[in-house]
PDBQT receptor file of N, H, CA, C and O in Angstrom, charges set to zero:
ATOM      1  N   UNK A   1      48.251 120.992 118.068  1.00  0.00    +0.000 N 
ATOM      2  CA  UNK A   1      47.595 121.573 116.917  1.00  0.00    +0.000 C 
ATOM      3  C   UNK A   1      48.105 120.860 115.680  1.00  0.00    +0.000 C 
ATOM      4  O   UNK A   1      49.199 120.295 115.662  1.00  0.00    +0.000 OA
ATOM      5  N   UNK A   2      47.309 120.902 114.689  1.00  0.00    +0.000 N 
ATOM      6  H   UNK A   2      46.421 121.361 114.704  1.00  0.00    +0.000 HD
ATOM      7  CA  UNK A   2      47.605 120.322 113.360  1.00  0.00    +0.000 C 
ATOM      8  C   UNK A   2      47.917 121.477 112.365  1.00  0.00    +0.000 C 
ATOM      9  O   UNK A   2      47.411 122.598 112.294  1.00  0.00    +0.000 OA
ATOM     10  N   UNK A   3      49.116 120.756 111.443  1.00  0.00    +0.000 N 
ATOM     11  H   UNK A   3      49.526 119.846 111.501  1.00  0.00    +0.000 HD
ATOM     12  CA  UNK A   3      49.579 121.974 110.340  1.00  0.00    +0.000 C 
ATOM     13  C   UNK A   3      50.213 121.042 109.124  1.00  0.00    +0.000 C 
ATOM     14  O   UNK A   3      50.713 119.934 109.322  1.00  0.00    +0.000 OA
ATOM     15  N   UNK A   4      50.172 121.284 108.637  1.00  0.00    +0.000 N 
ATOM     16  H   UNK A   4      49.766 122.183 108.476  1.00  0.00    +0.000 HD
ATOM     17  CA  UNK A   4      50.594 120.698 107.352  1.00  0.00    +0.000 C 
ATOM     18  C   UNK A   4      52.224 121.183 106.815  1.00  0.00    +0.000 C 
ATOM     19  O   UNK A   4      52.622 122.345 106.736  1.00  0.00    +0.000 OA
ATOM     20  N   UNK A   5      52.756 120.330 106.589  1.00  0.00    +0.000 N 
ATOM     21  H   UNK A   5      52.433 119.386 106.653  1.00  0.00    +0.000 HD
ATOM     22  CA  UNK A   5      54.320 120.164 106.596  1.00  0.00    +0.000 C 
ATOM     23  C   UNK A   5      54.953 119.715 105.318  1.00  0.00    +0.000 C 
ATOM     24  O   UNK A   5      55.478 118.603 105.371  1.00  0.00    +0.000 OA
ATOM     25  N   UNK A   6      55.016 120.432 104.044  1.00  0.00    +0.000 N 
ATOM     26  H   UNK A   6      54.589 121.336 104.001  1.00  0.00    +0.000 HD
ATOM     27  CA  UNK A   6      55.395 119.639 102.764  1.00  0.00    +0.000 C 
ATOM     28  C   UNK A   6      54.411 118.814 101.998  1.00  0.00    +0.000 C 
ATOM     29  O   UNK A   6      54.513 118.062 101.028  1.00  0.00    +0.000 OA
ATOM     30  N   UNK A   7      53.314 119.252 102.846  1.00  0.00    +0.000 N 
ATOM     31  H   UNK A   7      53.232 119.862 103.634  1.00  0.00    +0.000 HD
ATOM     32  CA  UNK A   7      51.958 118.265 102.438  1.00  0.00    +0.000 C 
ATOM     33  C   UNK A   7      51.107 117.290 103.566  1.00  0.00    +0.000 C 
ATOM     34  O   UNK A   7      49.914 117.121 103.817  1.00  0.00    +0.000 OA
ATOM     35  N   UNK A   8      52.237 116.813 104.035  1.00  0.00    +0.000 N 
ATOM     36  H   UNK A   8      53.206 116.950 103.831  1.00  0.00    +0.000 HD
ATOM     37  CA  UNK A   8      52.072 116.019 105.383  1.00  0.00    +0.000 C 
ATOM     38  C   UNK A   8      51.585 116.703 106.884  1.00  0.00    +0.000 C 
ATOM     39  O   UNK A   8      52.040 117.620 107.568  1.00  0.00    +0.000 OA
ATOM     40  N   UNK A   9      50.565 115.889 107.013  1.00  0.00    +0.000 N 
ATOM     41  H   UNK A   9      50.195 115.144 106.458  1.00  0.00    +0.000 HD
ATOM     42  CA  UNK A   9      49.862 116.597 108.377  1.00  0.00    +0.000 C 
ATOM     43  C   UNK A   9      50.837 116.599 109.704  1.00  0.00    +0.000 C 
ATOM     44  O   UNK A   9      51.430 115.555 109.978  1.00  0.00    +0.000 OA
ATOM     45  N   UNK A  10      50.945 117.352 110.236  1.00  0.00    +0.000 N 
ATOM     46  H   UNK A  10      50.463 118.200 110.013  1.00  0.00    +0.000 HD
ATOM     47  CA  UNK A  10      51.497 116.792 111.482  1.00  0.00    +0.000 C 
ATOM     48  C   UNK A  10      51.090 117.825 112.875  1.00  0.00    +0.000 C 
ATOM     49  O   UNK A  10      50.528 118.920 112.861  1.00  0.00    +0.000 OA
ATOM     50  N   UNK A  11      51.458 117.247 113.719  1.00  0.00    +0.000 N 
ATOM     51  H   UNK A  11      51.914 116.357 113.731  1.00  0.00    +0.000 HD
ATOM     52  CA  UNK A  11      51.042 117.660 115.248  1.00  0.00    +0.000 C 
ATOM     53  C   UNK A  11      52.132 118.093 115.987  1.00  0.00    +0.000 C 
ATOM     54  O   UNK A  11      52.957 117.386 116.565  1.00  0.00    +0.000 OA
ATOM     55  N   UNK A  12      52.074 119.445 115.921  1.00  0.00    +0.000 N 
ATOM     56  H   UNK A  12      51.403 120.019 115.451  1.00  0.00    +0.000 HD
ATOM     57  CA  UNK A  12      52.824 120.364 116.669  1.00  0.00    +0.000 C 
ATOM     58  C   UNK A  12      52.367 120.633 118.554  1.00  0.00    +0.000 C 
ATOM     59  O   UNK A  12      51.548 119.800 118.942  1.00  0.00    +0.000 OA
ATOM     60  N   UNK A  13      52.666 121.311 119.266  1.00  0.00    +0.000 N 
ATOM     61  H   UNK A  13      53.331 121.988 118.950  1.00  0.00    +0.000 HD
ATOM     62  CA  UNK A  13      52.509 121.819 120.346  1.00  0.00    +0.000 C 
ATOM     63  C   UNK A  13      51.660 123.275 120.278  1.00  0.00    +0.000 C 
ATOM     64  O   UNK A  13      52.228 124.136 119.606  1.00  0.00    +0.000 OA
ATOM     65  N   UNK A  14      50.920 123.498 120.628  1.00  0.00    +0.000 N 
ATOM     66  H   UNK A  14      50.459 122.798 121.174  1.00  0.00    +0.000 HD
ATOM     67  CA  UNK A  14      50.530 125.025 120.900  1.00  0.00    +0.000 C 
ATOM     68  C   UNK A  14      51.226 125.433 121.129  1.00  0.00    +0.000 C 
ATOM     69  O   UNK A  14      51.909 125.071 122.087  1.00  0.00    +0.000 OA
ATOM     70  N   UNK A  15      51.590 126.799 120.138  1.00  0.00    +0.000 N 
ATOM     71  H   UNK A  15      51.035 127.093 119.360  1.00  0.00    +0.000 HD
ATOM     72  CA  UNK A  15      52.682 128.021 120.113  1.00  0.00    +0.000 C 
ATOM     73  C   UNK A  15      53.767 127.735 119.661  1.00  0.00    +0.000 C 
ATOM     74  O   UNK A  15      54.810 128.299 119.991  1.00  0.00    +0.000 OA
ATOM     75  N   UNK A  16      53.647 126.559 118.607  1.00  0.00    +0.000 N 
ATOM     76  H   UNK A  16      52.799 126.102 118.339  1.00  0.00    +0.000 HD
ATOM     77  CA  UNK A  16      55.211 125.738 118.055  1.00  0.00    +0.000 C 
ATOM     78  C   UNK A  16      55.524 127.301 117.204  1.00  0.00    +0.000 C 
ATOM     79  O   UNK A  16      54.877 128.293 116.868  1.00  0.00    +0.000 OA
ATOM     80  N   UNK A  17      56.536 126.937 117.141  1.00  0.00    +0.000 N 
ATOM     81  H   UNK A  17      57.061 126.131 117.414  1.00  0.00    +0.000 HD
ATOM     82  CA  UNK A  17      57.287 128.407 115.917  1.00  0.00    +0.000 C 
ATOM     83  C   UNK A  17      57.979 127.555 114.473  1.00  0.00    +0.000 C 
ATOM     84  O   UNK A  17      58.431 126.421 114.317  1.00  0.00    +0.000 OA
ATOM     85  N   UNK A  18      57.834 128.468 113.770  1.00  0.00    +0.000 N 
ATOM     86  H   UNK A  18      57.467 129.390 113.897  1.00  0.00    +0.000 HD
ATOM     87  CA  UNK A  18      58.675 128.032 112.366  1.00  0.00    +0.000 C 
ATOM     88  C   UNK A  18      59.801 127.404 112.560  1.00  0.00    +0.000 C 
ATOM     89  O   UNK A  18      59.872 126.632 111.603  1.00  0.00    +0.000 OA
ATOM     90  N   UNK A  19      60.943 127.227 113.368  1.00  0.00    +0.000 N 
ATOM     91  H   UNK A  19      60.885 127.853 114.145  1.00  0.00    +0.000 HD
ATOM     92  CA  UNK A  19      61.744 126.889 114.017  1.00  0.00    +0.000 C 
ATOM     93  C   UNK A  19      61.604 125.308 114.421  1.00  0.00    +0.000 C 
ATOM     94  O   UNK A  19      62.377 124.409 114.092  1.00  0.00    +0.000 OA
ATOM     95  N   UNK A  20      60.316 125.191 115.286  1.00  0.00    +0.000 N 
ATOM     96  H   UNK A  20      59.688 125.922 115.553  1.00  0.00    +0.000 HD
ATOM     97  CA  UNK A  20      60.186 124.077 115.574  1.00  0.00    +0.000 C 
ATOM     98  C   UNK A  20      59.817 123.292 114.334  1.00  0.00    +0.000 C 
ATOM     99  O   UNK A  20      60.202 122.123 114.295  1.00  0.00    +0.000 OA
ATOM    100  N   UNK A  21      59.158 123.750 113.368  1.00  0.00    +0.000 N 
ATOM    101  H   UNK A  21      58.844 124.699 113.400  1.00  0.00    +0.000 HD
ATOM    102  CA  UNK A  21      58.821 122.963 112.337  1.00  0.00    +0.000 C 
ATOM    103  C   UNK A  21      59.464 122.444 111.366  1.00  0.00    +0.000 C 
ATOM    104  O   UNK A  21      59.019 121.493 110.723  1.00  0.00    +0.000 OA
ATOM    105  N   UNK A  22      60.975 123.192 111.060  1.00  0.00    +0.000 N 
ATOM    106  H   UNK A  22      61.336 123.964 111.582  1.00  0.00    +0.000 HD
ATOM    107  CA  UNK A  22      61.625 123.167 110.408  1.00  0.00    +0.000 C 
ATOM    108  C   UNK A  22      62.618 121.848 110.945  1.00  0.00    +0.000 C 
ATOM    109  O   UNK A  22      63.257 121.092 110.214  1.00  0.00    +0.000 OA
ATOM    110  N   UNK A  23      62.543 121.819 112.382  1.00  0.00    +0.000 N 
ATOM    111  H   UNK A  23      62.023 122.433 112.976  1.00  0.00    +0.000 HD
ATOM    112  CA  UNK A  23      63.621 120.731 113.125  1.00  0.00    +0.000 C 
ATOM    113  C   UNK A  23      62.859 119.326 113.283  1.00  0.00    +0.000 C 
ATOM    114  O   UNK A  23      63.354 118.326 113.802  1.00  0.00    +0.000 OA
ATOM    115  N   UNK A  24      61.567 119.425 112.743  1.00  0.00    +0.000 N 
ATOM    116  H   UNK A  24      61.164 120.238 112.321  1.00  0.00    +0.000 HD
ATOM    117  CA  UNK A  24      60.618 118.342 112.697  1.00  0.00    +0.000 C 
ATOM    118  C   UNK A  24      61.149 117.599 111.323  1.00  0.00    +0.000 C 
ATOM    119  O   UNK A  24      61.326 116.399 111.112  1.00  0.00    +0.000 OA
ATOM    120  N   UNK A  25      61.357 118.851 110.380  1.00  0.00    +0.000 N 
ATOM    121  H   UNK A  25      61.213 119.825 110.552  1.00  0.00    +0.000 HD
ATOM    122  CA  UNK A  25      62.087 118.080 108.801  1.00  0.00    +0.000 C 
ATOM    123  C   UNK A  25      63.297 117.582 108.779  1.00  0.00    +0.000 C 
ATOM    124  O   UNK A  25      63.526 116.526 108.190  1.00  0.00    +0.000 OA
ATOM    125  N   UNK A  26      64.347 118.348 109.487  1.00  0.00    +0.000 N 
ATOM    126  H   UNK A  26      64.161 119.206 109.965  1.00  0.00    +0.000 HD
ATOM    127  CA  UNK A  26      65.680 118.460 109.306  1.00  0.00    +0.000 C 
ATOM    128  C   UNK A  26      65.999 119.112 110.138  1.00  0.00    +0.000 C 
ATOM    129  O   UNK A  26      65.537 120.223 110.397  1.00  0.00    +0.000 OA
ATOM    130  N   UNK A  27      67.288 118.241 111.005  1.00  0.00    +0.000 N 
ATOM    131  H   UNK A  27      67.663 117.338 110.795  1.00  0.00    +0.000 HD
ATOM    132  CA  UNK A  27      68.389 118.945 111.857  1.00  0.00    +0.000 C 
ATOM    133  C   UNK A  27      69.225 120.125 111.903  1.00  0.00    +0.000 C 
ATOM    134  O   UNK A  27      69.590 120.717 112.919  1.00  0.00    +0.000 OA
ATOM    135  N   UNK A  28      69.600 120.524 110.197  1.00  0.00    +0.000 N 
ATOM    136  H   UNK A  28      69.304 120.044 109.371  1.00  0.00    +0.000 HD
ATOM    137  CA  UNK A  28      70.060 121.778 109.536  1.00  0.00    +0.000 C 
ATOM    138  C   UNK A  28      69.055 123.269 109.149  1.00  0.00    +0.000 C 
ATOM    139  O   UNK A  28      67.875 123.494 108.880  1.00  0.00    +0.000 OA
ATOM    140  N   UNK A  29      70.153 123.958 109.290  1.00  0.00    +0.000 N 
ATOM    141  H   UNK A  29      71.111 123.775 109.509  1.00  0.00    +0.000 HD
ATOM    142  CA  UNK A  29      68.964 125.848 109.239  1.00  0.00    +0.000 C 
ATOM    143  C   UNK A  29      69.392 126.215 107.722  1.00  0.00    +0.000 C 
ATOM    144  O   UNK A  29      68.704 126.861 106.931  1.00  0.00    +0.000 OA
ATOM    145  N   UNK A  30      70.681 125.663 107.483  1.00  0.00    +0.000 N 
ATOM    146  H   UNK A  30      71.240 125.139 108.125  1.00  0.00    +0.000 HD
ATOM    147  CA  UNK A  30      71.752 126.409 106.414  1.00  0.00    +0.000 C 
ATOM    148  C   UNK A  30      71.116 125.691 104.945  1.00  0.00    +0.000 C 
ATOM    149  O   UNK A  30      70.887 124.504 104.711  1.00  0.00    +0.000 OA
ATOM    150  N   UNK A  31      70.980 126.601 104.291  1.00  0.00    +0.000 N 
ATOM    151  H   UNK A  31      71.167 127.565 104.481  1.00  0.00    +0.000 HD
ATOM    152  CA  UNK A  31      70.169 126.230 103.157  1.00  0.00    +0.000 C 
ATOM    153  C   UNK A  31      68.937 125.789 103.297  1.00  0.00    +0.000 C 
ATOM    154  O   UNK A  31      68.638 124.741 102.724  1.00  0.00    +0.000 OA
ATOM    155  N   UNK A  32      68.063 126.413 103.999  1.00  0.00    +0.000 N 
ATOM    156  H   UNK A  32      68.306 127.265 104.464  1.00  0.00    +0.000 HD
ATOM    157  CA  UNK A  32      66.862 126.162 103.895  1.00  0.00    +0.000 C 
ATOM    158  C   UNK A  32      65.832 126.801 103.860  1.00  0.00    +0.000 C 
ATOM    159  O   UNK A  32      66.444 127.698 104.440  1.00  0.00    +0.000 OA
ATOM    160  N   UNK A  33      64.611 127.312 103.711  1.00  0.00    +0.000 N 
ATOM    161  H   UNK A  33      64.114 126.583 103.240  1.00  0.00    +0.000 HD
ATOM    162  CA  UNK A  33      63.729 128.184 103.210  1.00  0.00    +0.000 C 
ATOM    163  C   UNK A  33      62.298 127.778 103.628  1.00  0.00    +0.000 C 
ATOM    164  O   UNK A  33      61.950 126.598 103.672  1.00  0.00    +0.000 OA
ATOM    165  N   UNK A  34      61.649 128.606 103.873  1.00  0.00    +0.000 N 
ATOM    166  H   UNK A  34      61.932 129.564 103.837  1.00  0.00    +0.000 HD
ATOM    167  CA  UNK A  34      60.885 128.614 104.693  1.00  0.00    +0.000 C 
ATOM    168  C   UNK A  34      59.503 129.140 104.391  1.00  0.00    +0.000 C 
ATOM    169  O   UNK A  34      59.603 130.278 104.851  1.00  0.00    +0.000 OA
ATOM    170  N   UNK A  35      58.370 129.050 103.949  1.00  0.00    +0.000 N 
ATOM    171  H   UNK A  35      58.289 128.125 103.576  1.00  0.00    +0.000 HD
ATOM    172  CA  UNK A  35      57.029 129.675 103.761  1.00  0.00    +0.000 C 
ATOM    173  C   UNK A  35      55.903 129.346 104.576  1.00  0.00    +0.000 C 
ATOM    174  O   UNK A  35      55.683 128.141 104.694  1.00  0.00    +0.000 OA
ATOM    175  N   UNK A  36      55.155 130.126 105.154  1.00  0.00    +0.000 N 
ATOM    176  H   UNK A  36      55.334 131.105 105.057  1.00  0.00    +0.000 HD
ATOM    177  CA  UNK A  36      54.159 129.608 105.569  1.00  0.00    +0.000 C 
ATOM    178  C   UNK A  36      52.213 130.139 104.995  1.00  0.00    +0.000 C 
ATOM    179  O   UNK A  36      51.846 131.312 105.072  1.00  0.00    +0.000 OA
ATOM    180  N   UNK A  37      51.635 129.435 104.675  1.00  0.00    +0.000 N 
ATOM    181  H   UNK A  37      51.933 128.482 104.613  1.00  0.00    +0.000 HD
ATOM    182  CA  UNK A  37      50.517 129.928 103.729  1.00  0.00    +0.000 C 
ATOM    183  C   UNK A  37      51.016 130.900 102.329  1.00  0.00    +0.000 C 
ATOM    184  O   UNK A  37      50.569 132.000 102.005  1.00  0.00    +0.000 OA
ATOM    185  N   UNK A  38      52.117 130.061 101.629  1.00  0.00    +0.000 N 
ATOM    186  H   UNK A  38      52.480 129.167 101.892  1.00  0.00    +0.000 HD
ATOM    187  CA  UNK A  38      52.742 130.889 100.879  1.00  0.00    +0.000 C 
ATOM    188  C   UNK A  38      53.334 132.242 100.975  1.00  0.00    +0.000 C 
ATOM    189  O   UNK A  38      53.796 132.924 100.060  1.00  0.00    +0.000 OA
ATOM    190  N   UNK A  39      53.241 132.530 102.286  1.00  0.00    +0.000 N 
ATOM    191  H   UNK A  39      52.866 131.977 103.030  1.00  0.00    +0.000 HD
ATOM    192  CA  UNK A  39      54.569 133.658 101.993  1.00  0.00    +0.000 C 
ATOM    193  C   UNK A  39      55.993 133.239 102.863  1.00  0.00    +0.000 C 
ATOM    194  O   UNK A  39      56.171 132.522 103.848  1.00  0.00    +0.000 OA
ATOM    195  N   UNK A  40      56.707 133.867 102.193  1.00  0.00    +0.000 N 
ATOM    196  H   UNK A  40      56.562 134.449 101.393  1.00  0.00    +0.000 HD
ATOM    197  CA  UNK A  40      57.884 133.453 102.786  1.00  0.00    +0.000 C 
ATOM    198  C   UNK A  40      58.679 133.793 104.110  1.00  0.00    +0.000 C 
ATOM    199  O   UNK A  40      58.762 134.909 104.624  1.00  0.00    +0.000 OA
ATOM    200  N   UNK A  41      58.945 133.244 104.322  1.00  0.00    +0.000 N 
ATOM    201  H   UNK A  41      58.878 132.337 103.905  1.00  0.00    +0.000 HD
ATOM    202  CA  UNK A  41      59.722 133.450 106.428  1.00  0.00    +0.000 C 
ATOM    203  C   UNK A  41      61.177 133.976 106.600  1.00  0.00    +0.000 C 
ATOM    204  O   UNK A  41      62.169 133.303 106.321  1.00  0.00    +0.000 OA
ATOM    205  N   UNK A  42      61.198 134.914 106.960  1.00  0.00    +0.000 N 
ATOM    206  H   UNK A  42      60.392 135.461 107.187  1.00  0.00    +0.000 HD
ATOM    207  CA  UNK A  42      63.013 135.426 106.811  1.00  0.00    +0.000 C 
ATOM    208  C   UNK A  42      63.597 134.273 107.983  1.00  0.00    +0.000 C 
ATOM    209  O   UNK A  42      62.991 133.975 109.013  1.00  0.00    +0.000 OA
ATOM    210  N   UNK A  43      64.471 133.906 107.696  1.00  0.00    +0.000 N 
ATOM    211  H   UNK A  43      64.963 134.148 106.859  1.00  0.00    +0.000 HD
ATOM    212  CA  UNK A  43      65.342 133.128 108.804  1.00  0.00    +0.000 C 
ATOM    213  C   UNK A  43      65.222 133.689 110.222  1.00  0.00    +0.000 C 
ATOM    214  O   UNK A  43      64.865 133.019 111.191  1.00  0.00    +0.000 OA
ATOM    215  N   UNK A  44      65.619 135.242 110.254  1.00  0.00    +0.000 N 
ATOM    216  H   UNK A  44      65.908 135.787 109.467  1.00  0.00    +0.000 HD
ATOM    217  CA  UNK A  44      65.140 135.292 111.506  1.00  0.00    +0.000 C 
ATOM    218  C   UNK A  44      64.591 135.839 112.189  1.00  0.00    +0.000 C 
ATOM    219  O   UNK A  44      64.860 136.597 113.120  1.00  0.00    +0.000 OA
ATOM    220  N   UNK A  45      63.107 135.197 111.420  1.00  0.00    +0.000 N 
ATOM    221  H   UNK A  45      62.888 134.581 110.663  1.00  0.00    +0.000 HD
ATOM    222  CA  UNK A  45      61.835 135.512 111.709  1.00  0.00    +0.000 C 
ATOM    223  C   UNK A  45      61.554 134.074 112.776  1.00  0.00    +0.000 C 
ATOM    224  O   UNK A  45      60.924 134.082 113.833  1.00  0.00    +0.000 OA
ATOM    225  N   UNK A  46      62.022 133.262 112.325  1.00  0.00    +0.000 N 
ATOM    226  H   UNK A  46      62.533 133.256 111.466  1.00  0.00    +0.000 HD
ATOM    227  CA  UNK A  46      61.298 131.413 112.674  1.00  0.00    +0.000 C 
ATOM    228  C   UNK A  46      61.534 131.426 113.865  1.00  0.00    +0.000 C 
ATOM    229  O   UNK A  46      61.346 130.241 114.139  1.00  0.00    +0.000 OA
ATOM    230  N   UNK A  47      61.906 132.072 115.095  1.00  0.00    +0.000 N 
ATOM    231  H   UNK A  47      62.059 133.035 114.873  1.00  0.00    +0.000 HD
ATOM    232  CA  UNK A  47      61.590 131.706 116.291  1.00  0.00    +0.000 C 
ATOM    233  C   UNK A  47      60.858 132.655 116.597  1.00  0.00    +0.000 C 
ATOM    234  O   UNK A  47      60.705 132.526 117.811  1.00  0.00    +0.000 OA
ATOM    235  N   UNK A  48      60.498 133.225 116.381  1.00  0.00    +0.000 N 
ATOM    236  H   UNK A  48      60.623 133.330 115.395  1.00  0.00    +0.000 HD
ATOM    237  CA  UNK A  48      59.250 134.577 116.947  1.00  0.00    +0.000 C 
ATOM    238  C   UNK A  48      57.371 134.797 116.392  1.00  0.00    +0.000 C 
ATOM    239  O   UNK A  48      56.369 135.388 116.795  1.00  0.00    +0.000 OA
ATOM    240  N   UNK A  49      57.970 133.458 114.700  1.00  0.00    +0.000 N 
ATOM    241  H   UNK A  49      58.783 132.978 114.373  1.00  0.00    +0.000 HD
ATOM    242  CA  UNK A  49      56.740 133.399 114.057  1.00  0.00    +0.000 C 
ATOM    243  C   UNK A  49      55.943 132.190 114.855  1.00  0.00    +0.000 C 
ATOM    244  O   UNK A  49      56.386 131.046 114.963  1.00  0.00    +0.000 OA
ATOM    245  N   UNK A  50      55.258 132.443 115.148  1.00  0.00    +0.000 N 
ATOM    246  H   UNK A  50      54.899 133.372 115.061  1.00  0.00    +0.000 HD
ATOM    247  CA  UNK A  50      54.199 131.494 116.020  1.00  0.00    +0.000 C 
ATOM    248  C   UNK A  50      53.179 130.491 115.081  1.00  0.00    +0.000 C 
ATOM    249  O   UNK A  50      52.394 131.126 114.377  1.00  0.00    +0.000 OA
ATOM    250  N   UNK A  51      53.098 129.035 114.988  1.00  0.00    +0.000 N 
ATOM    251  H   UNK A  51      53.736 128.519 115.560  1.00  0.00    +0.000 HD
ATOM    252  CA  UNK A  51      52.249 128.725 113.986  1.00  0.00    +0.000 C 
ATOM    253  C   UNK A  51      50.823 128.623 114.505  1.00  0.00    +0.000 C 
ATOM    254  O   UNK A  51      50.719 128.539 115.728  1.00  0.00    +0.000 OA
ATOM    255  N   UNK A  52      49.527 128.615 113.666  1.00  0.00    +0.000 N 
ATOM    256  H   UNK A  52      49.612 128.684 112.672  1.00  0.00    +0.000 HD
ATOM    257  CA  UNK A  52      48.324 128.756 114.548  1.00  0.00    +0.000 C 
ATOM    258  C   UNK A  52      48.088 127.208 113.950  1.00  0.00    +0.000 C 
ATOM    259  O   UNK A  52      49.128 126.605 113.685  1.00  0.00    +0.000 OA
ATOM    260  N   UNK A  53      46.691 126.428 113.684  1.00  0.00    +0.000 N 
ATOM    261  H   UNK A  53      45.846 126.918 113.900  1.00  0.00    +0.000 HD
ATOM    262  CA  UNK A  53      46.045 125.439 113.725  1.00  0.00    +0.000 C 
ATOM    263  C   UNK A  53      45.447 126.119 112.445  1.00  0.00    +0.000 C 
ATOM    264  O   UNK A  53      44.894 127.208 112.291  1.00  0.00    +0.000 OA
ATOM    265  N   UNK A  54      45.855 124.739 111.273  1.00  0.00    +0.000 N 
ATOM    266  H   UNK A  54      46.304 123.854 111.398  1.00  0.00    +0.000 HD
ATOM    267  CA  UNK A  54      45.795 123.957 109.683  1.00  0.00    +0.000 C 
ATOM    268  C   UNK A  54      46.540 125.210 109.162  1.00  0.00    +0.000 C 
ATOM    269  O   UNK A  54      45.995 125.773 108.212  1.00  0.00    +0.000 OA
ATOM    270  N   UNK A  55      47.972 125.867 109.735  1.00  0.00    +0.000 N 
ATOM    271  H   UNK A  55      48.415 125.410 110.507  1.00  0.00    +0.000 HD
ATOM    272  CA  UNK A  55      48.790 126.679 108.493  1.00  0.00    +0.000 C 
ATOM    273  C   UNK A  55      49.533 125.394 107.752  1.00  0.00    +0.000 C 
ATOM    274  O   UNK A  55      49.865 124.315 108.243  1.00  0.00    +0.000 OA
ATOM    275  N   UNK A  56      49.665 125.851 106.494  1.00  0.00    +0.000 N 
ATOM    276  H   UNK A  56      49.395 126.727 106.094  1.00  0.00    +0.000 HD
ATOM    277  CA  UNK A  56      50.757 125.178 106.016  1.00  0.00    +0.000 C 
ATOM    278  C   UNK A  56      51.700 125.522 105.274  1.00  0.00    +0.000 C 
ATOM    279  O   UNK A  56      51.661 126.114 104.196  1.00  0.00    +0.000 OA
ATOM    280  N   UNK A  57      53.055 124.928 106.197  1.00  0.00    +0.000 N 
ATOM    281  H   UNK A  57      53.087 124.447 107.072  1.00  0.00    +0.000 HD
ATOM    282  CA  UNK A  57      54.566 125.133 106.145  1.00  0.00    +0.000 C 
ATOM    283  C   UNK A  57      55.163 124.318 104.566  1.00  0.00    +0.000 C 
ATOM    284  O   UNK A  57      54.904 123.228 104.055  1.00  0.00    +0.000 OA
ATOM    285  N   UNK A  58      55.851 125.200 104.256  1.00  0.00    +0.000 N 
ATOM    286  H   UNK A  58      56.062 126.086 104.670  1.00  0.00    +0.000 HD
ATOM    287  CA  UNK A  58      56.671 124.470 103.249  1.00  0.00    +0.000 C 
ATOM    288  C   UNK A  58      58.054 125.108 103.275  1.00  0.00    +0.000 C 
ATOM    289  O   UNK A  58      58.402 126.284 103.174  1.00  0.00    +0.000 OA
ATOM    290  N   UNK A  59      59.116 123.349 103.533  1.00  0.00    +0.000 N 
ATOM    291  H   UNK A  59      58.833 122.393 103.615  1.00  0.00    +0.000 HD
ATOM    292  CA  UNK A  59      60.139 123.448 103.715  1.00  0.00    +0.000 C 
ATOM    293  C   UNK A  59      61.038 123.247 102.650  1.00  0.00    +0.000 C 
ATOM    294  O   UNK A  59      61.082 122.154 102.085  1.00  0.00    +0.000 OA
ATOM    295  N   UNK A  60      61.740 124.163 102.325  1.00  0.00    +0.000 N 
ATOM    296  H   UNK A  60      61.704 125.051 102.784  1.00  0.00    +0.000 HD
ATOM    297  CA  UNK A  60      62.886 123.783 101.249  1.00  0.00    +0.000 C 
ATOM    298  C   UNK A  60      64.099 124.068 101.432  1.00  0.00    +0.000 C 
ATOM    299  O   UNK A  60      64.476 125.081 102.020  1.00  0.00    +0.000 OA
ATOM    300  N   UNK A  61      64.975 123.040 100.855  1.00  0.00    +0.000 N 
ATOM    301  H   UNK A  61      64.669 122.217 100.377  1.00  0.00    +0.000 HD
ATOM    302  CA  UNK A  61      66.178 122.363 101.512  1.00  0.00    +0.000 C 
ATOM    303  C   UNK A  61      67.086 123.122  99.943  1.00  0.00    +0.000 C 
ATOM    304  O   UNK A  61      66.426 123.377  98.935  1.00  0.00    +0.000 OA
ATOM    305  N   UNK A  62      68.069 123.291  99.980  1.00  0.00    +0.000 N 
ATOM    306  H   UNK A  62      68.605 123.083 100.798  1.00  0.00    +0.000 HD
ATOM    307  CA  UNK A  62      68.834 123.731  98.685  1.00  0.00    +0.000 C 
ATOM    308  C   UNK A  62      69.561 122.232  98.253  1.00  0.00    +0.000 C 
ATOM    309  O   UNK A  62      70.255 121.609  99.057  1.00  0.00    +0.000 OA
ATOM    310  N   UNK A  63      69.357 121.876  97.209  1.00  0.00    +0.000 N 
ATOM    311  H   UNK A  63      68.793 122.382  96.556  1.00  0.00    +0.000 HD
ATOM    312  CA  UNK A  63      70.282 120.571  96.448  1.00  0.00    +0.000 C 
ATOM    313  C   UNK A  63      71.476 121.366  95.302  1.00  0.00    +0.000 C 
ATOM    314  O   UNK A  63      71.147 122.342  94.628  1.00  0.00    +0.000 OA
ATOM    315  N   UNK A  64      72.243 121.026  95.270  1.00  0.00    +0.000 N 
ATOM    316  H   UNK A  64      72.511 120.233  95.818  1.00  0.00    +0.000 HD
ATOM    317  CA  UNK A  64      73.529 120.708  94.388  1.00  0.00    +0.000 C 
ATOM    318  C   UNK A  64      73.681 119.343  93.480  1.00  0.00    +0.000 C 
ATOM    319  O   UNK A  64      73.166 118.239  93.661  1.00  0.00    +0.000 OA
ATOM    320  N   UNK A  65      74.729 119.885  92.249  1.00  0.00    +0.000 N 
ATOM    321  H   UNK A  65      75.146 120.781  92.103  1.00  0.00    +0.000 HD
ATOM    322  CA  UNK A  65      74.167 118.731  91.590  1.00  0.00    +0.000 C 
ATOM    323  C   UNK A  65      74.461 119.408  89.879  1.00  0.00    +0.000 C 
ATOM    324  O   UNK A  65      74.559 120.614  89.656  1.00  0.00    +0.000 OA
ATOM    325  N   UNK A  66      74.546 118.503  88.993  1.00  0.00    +0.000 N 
ATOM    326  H   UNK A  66      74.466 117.522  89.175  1.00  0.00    +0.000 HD
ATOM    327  CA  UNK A  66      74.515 119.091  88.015  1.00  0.00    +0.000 C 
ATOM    328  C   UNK A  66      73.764 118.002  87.036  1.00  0.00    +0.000 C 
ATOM    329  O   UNK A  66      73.542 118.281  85.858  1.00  0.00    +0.000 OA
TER     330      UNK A  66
């Protein structure tokens, strides 16, 4: 299935989870944030949330920095 990822299309598996999508961006869980069709994903929600075909995920990563 196709879903959109930060903007970017990409091709998941039928029945991928927030989880999987997130490990498609980044190896790390810790500081990161999660929405899908604009609402937001509790952490641990992302293995139980199921994605369907053209949602789109937006991943955000926390930066530091001044």
């Amino acid at each position: 299935m196709k879903v959109t990822i930060n903007g970017t299309a990409h091709e998941l598996p039928a029945g991928a989870t927030v989880t999987q999508a997130v490990q498609r961006l980044t190896g790390t869980r810790s500081g990161v944030a999660v929405a899908v069709n604009d609402e937001v994903v509790s952490r641990g929600s992302w293995d139980s949330t199921a994605l369907v075909e053209a949602d789109r995920v937006e991943v955000l990563t926390a930066v530091q920095g001044g």
